[in-house]
N, C-alpha and C positions, 0 to 999 in steps of 0.2 A: 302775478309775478312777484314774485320774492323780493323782499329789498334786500339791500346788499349796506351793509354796516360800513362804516367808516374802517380804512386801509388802518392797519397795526404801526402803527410808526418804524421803521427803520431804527434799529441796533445802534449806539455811535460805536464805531470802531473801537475805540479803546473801551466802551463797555462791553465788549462781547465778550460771554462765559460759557463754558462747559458744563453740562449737567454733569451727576455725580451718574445716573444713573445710564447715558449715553457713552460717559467713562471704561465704565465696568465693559459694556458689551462691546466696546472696541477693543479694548485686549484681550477679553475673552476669545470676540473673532481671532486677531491676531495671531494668540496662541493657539486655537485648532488650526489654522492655516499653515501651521508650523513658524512663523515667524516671528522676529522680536528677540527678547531678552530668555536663556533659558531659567527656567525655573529649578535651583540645585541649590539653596542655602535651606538649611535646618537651624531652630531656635541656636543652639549653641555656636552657632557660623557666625550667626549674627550679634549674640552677645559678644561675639569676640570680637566682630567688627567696629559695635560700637565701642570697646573699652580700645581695642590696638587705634581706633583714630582718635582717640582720647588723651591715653597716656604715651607720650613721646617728650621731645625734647623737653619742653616747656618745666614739668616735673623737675626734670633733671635740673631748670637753669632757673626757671621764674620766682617760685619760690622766696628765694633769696633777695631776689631784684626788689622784688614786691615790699617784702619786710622791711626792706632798708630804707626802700624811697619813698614809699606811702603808709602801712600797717604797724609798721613795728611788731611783736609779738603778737599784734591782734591781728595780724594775718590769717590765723585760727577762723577769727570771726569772719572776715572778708570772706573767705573758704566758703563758709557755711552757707553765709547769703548768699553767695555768687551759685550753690546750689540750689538755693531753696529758690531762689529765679530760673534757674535750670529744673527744677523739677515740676515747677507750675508749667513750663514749656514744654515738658518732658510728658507731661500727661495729655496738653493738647495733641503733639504730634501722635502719640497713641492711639486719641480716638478718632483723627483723621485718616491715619493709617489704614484704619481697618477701613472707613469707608470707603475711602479712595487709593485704594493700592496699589498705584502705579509711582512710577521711577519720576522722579523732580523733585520730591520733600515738598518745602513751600511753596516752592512757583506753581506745582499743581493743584497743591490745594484753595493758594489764590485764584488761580484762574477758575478757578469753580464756583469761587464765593464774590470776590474783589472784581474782576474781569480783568482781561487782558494786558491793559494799558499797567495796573498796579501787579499782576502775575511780572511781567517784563521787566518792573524795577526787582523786585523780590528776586528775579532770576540772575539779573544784574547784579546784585548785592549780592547772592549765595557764590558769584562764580570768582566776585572780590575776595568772599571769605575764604572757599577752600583752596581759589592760587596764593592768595596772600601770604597763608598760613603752611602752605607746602615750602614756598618759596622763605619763611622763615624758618623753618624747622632744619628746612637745607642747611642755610646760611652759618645756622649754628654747628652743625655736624661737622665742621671740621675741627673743632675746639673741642670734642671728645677724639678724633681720628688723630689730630697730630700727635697726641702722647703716648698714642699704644704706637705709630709710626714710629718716632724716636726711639721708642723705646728696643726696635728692631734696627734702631741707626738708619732708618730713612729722613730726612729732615726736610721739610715741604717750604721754600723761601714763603716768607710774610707777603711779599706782593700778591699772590697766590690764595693767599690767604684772608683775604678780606675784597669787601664788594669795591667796584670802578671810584677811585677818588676817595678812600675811606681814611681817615689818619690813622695809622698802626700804632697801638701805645708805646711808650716811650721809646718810639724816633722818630727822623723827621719825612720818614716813608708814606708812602700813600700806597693802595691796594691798586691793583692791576684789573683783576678777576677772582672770585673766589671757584677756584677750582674746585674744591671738596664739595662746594655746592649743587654744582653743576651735575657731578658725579652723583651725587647723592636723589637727585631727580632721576636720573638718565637709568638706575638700573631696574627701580621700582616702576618706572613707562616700561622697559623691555618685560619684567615679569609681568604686566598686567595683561602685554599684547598676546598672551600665553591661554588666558580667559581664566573668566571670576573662580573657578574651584581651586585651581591651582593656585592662585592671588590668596582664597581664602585659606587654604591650607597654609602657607607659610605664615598667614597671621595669626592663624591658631596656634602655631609653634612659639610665636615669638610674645603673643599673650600673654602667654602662659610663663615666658621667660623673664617677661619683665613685672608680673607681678610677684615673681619668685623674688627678685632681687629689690623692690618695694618693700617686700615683707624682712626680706635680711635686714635692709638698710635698719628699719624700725628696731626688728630685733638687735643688732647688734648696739645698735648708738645710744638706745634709753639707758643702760646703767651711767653713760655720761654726762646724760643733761644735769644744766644746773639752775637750781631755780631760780637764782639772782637775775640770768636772762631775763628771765618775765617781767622784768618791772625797770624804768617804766614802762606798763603792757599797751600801752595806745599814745605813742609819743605825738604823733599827729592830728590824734583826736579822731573824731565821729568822720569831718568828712574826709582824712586820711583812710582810713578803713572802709571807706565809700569807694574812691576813686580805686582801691586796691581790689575791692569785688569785681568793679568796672573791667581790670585789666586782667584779671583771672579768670574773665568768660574766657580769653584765650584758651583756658585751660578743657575747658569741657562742649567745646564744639562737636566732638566726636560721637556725641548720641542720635543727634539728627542724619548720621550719613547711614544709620539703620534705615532709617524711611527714604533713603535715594536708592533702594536695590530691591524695592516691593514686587517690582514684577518678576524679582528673581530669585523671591522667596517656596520654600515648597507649599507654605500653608501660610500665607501672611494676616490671614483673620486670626487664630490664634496667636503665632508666635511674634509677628512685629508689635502689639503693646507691652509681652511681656519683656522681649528682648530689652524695649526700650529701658524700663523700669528699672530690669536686675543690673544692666551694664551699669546705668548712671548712679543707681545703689553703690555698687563694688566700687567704682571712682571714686566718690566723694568720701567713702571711708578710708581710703589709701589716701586720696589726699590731704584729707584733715591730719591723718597719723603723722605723716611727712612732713608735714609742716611747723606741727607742733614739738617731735622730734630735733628738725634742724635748728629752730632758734634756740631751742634747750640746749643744743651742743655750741653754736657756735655762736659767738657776739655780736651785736648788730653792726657794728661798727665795722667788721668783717667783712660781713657779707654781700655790698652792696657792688663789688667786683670780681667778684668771684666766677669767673667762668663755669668751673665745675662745682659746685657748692657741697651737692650731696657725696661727692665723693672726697672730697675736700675735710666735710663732718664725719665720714667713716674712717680715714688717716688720722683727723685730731683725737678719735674715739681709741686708737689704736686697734685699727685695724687695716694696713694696709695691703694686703691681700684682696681682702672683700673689696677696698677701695675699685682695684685694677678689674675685677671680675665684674662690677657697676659700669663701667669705664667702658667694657665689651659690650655686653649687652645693653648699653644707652647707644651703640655704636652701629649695633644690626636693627636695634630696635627702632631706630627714626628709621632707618627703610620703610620699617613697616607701615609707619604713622602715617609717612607719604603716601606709598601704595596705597592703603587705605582711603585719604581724603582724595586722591587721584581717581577712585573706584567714584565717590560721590559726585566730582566734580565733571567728570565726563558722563554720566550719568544726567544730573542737570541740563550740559550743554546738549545731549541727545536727545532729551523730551523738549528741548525747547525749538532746535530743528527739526522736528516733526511736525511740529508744531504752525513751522515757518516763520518763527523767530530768528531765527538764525538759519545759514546755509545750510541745504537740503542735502551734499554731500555727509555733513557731520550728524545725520542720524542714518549712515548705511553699518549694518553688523556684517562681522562676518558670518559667511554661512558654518564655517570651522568651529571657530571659539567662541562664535555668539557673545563675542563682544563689538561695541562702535570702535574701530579702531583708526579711524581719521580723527576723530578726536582724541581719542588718547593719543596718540602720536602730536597733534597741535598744542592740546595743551601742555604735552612735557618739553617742548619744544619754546614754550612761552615762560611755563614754569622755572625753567634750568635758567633759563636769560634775565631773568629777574633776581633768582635767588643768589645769580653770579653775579649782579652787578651795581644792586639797589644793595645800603644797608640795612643791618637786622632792624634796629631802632625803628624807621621807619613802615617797616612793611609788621612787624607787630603791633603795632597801635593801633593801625584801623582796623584790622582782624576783628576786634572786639564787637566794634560798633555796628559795624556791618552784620555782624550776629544776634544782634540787640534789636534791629530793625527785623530779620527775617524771625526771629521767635515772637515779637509781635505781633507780626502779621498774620502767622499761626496762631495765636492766643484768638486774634478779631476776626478769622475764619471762623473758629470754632462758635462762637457766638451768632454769626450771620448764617449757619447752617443751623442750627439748632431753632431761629427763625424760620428760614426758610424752606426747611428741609425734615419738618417735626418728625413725620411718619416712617420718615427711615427707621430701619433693627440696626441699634449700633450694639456691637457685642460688646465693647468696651466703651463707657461713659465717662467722661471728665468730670469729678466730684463739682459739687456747689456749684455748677454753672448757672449762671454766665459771671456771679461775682469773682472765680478764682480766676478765669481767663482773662476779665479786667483787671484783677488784681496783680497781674501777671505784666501788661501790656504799663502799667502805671509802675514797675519796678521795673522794668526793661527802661522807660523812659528815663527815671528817676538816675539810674546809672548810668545812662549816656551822656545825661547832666552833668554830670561829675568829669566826663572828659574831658582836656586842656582844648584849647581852641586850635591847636594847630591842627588837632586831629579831625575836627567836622571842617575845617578850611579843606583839608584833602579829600573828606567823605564828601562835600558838596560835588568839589570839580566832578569827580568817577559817579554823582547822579546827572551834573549836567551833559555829560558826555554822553549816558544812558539815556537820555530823553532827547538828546540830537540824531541818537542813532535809534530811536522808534520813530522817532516824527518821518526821518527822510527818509529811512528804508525801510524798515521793523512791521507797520501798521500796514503796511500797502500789501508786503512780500506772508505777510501770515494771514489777510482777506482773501487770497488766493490759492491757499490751503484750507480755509478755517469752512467744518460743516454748517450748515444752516442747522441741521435735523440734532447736532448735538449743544444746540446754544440754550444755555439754562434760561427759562421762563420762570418768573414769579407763580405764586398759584390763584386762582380765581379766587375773587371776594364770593364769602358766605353765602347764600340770600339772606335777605332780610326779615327777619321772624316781627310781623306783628301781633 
């Protein structure tokens, strides 16, 4: 009679993982079954997606913000590094991409490497970043909208204008609701429920518009810069220029929502690492030029109110024409920015209700537009109410952080598969691993450091919340989804060569 070995211990719930390789042949099933996400973006859909959820308001408004109250001219540098930590992260998502090509970004890739329980936060934190950050971009769109309105003699009351209880500058009014904001949500949720090509085609248009008008900006304002500006170039020092990278992740979130539409790539082993690459390439050189640009035109002292800044620097430049034509297309263009992180953001919540992390309603597609459209409907319906009634100040600052945590979490995937998972064909390899991905995960940290306290005080409450709602519901309601047959095992030890 055969003996029988000792029973395998039981999974703990919050470690159960996803193989990479049980991954694959489920969407493959999916898609011969006809079902899921369609497959209809080309490299250039996607480069665009990355760069339109990229550049939006923030450009148009941060900038300035940044220079004043933390960087001074060295804003430049902030830029730089706030990329060169975007690009360490920007190579991980690359080579997970291609492994793991499905729709979630890092909650997927966590749960394949991390297990569940840290997938769950990670999906937590992705779903804080991209409502946060929709629901900011909102907030701000009326402060480009009310001066082309006026300027047609519409005039939208200040109550209106600002979030539930805001004080309006100089009087003694409080804001009501921010209408523009709402609005600003509400048309980019209706074009999405339309599905991804349509969604992607208007970003392509408007891509393309707004880096037309990035490059004006540039070309016209450099004969005004002056170099007096620059100095002094670092009024705040080392760790001003710190905190100023920290708050300029804001700026460049928009690479990682390339890897939230993988299953709806036509070829995602090729074109999702280049995509990721070329978009965040094209950014970071418009936004260094921009930046270096507006403090050369305008004074520091200036700028740290300036609602519209760069349009602002292209009227001091003498140019006000091109000012009002920025003005426009910052106006159509944060639609897009929304649309766009709105594509990631339901995406996320859709792999995670598959998943039975969340309600099982919120991963049905339509059979039509092969899009989830109970999610896009909820979250714009959550989005619009936030971005109407929270102010800006607040719902920008943890955007960052929250983004600093999930490009970690990727950087420490990429390392625990690369363990785990040696034998895999990756077609794309993250240089110098595992020291670039740690070096990665140790400047994510470093800049979160640099945050003021009030901000990890709010990042905590939105994790304890997250881990009240895995304990009570989360863990139980995804063991009654979750396969046995797709849960990652370590691999057998060697034998032993004597």
């Amino acid at each position: 009679m055969a003996s029988v070995g000792p029973a395998k211990p039981a999974t703990p719930p919050w470690l159960r993982k996803k193989s990479i390789h049980a991954l694959r042949a489920l969407h493959a099933a999916q898609e011969a079954q006809g079902g899921g996400l369609k497959r209809v973006l080309g490299f250039w859909s996607l480069v665009a997606i990355g760069i339109g959820c990229t550049i939006g308001a923030g450009i148009f408004v941060w900038p300035g913000f940044v220079a004043a109250s933390f960087s001074g001219p060295a804003v430049i540098v902030s830029f730089v590094i706030a990329a060169i930590a975007c690009g360490i992260a920007a190579l991980c998502y690359a080579e997970l991409a291609v492994l793991i090509p499905a729709s979630g970004s890092a909650y997927s890739y966590t749960y394949a490497t991390l297990g569940e329980f840290a997938a769950w936060m990670i999906g937590w934190m992705l779903l804080l970043e991209y409502g946060l950050s929709n629901s900011a971009v909102a907030a701000g769109w009326g402060n480009y909208l009310a001066p082309l309105l006026k300027a047609v003699g519409f005039v939208i009351p200040p109550q209106f204008m600002y979030a539930t209880g805001e004080a309006i500058p100089g009087t003694t009014l409080t804001g009501i609701v921010n209408v523009p904001a709402a609005i600003a949500v509400a048309i980019p949720t209706i074009l999405l429920l339309f599905g991804i090509r349509e969604s992607a085609r208007f970003n392509n248009g408007m891509v393309l518009a707004k880096i037309a008008v990035l490059v004006m900006f540039v070309a016209f304002c450099v004969p005004a810069i002056k170099p007096e500006h620059f100095t002094p170039f670092a009024p705040f020092g080392w760790t001003g220029i710190m905190t100023g990278a920290a708050f300029l992740f804001f700026l460049f979130i928009g690479f990682d929502a390339v890897s939230t539409v993988a299953e709806e790539c036509v070829d995602p082993q090729r074109d999702l690492p280049r995509a990721i690459m070329v978009g965040l390439g094209l950014v970071t050189a418009l936004y260094v030029s921009v930046a270096a640009v507006l403090v050369g035109v305008v004074p520091l002292g200036n700028l740290k109110d300036l609602k519209e800044p760069l349009a602002y620097a292209l009227s001091a430049a003498g140019h006000p024409v091109a000012a009002s034509v920025l003005a426009v297309v910052a106006v159509i263009g944060i639609l897009a920015i929304i649309l766009i992180a709105a594509i990631g953001q339901t995406r996320i919540l859709y792999v995670m209700a598959r998943d039975g992390l969340m309600p099982r309603f919120m991963a049905q597609v339509s059979p039509r537009t092969g899009t989830p459209v109970a999610s896009t409907i909820l979250l714009g319906l959550i989005t619009g109410l936030i971005a109407a009634t929270v102010p800006l100040g607040i719902l920008a600052e943890l955007v960052s952080i929250g983004t600093l945590a999930a490009f970690s979490a990727v950087s420490i995937a990429v390392v625990v598969l690369r363990r785990t998972e040696p034998e895999i064909v990756r077609t794309f390899r993250t240089p110098l691993a595992p020291w670039l991905p740690i070096a990665g995960v140790v400047c994510n940290l470093y800049l979160m450091s640099t945050l003021p306290p009030a901000v990890w005080s709010r990042f905590a409450v939105w994790l304890a919340i997250g881990v009240t709602i895995y304990l009570a519901w989360g863990m139980r309601s995804a063991g009654k989804v979750f396969d046995p047959t797709t849960e990652a095992t370590p691999p057998e030890e060697p034998p032993l060569v004597h």
